[in-house]
C-alpha positions as CSV (number, residue, x, y, z in Angstrom):
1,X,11.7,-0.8,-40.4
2,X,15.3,0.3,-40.5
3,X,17.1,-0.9,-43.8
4,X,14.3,-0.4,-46.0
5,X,13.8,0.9,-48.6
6,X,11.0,0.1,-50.4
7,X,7.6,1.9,-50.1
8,X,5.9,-1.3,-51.1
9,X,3.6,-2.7,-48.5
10,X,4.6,-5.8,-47.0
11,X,3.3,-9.0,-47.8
12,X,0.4,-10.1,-46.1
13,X,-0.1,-14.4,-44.8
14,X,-2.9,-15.4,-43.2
15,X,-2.3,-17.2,-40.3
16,X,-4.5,-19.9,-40.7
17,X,-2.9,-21.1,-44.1
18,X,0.4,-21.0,-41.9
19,X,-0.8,-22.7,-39.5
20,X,-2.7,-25.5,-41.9
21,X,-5.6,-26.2,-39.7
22,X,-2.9,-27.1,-36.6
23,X,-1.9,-25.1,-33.6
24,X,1.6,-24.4,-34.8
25,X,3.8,-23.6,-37.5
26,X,7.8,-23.4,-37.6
27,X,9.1,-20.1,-39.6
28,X,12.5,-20.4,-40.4
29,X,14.7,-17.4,-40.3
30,X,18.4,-18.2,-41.5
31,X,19.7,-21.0,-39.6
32,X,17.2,-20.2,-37.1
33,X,13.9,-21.7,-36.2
34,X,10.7,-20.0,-34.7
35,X,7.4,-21.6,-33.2
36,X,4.4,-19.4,-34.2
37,X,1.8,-21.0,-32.1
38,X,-1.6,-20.1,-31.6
39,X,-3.5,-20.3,-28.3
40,X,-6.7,-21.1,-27.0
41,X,-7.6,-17.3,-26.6
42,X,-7.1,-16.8,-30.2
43,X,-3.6,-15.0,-29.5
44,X,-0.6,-15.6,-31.9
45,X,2.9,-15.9,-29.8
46,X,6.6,-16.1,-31.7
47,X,8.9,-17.8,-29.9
48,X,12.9,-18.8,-31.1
């Protein structure tokens, strides 16, 4: 990742405790938002 400069490994979140037994979850990134929504294949998409 360019700009780092740790060698600690990156945090690790499950995605079901992000997504709290639903579909979706909104990450928030600034003063932007992002839909992390799983579908019925099992398949994690990011959208803005």
């Amino acid at each position: 990742m360019a700009g780092k400069t740790s060698d600690a490994p990156a945090p690790v979140f499950r995605a079901d405790d992000l997504l709290q037994g639903g579909k979706d979850a909104r990450i928030v990134l600034g003063d932007q938002v992002y839909l992390l929504h799983l579908t019925k294949a099992g398949k994690l998409i990011l959208t803005k």
